[in-house]
N, C-alpha and C positions, 0 to 999 in steps of 0.2 A: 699243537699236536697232542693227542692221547693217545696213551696205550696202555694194553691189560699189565695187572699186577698179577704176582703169583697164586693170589687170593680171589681173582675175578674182578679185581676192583677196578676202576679206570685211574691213573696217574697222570696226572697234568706236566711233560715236562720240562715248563718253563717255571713251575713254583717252587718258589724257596724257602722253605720255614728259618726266615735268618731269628738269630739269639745273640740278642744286645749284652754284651761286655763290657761293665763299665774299669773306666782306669781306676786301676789299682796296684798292691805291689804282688809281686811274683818273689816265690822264697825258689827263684830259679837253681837245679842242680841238685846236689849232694854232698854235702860236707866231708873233705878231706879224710877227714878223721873216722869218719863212716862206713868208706869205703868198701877196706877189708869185711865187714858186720855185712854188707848187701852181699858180694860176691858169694861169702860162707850159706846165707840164709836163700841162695837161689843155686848153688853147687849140684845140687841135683840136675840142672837142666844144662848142664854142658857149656856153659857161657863163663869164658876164660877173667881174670882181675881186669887186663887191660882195657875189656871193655866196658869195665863199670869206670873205670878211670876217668872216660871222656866225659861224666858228669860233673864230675868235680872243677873248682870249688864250688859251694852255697853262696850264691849271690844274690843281695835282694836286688832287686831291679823297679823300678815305674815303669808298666805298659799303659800307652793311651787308649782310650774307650776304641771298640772296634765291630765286625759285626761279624758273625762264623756261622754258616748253616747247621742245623742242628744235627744233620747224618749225612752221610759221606754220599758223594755226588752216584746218582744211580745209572741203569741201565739205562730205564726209559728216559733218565735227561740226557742221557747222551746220544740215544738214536738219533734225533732229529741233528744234532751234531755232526755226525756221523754219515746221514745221509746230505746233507748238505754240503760237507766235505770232501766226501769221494772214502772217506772208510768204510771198513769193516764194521757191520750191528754187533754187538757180541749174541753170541745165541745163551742168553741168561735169561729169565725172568726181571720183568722191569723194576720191580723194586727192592732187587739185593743191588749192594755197590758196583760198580762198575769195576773190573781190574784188568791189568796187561796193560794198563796206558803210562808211556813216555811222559819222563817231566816237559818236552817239548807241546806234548800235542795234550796233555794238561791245561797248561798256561794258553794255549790255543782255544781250548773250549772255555775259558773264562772271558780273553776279552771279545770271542762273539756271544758270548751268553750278556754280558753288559752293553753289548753293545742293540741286544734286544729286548734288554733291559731298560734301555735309556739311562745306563749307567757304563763307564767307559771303565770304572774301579775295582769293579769284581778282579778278584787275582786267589792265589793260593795265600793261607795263610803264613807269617813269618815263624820261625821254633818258637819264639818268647811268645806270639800270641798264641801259637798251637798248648803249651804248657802250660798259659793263662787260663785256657778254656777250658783244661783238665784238671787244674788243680785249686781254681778259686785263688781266695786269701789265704792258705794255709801248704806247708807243706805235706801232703797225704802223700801217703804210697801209689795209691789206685785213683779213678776218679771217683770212687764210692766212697772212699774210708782208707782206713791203711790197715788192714787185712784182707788177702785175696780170698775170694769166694767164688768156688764152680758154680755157673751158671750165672755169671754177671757180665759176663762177655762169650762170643763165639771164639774162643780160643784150642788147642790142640787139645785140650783135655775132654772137650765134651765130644770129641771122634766125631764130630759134623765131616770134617774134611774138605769141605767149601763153604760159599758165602749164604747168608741168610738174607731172608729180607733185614732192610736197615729199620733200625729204630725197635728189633724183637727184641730187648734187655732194656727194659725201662728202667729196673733197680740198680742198673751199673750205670746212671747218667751222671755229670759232672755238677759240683756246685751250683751253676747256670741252667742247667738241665741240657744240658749237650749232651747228645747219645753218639753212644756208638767212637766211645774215644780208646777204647782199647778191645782188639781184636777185629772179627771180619774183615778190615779191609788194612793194609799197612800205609798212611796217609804221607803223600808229598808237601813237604813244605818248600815256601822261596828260600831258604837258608842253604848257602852253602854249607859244607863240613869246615870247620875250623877250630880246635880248641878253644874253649873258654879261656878270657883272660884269666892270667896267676891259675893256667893247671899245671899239675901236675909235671915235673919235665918229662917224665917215660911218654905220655902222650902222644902220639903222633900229629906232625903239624899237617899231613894229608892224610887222605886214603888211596891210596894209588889202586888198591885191588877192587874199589866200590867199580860197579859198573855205569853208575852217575855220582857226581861228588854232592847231589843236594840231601840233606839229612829227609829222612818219614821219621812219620810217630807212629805207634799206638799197634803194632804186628797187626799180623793176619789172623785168618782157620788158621793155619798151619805153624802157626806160632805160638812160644809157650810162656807161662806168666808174668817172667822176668821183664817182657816186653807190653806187657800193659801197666809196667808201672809207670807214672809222670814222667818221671828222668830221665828216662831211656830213650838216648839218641842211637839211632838205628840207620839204618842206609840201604839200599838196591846193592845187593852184594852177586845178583844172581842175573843175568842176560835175557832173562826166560822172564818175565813181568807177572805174566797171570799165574803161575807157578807159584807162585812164593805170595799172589794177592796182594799188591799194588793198585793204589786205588788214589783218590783224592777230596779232599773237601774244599770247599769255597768261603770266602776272605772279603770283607767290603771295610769301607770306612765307616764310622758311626753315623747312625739317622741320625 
């Protein structure tokens, strides 16, 4: 199936520009000691200590080689979805991200997309590989660097208000060259919420108030910089899905 892009373009959408990750380590989190220094250095944006908290501690970790498409799952891959399954088309242009969708019917359109695939392993990416794809071998702030720069993602500040086409911020792509890892669309991962081992006690060991308990990355439009940084575990706090721009990207094993 094809269909138009917001450009006139035609959008194939069963292709995936997947972006080979190789194993390496992840300087996963925020060092304890940090903390307080992030919370002060994003105060402006209304985001309370305890949620910089759930980053903590810094841990390095070994992720194995993996494969993550390079922008977040679009309109047009989801129509044929969509119509195949008895949903709703979103009325968007086909190739800004897709949002309003349920971690349910997410992981739904992964394993018939593998399964049209000839691959039965397409799934949502896990948080350690989501923070692998955005952060390389290094601990950075952002996926560009570690200073925030307007206009490196579709975030509240460029008063867009909704989503773009995917992949329009080439200079805000990841180590890898993964687009599109902070802002436009707020990404689902398979990770439940759980604190990291050795956090912090104040932590909370649920989210009772999440409207799903599995963590996103990387905020929406409607989201402000604190939430494109790597670290930032985030969650579906709001009932309302496309509201707040919930979206997803897609997960394989290595070629």
């Amino acid at each position: 199936m094809r269909v138009r892009s917001s450009q006139g373009g035609v959008v194939r959408v069963e292709q995936v520009n997947w972006v080979e990750v190789p194993a390496g380590l992840l300087r996963r989190g925020t060092p304890v000691s940090e903390v307080v220094e992030v919370a002060r250095r994003y105060a402006d944006t209304g985001v309370p200590l305890e949620w910089y908290m759930k980053e903590a501690p810094r841990t390095e970790i070994h992720v194995p080689a993996f494969r993550i498409a390079s922008t977040p799952v679009t309109v047009g891959q989801w129509a044929l979805f969509a119509v195949a399954t008895g949903r709703p088309v979103p009325q968007a242009p086909a190739d800004h991200p897709v949002i309003g969708i349920a971690w349910e019917a997410a992981t739904a359109f992964c394993q018939w997309l593998g399964e049209r695939l000839g691959c039965l392993e397409v799934r949502l990416p896990t948080e350690d590989e989501w923070e692998r794809a955005a952060r390389g071998n290094d601990g950075r702030e952002f996926p560009w660097g570690e200073e925030y720069r307007t206009g490196l993602a579709n975030l509240v500040d460029l008063g867009i208000g909704t989503t773009t086409p995917v992949g329009s911020f080439p200079k805000g792509a990841s180590p890898f060259g993964v687009l599109d890892m902070a802002g436009n669309a707020d990404e689902w991962t398979s990770t439940l919420y759980a604190p990291y081992p050795g956090a912090p006690a104040e932590v909370p060991s649920t989210e009772d108030w999440a409207f799903d308990r599995h963590i996103t990355r990387g905020g929406s439009f409607r989201h402000d910089r604190d939430l494109a940084r790597c670290a930032r575990r985030h969650g579906a706090y709001e009932p309302d899905l496309e509201a707040i721009g919930v979206g997803f990207r897609l997960a394989a094993p290595a070629a």
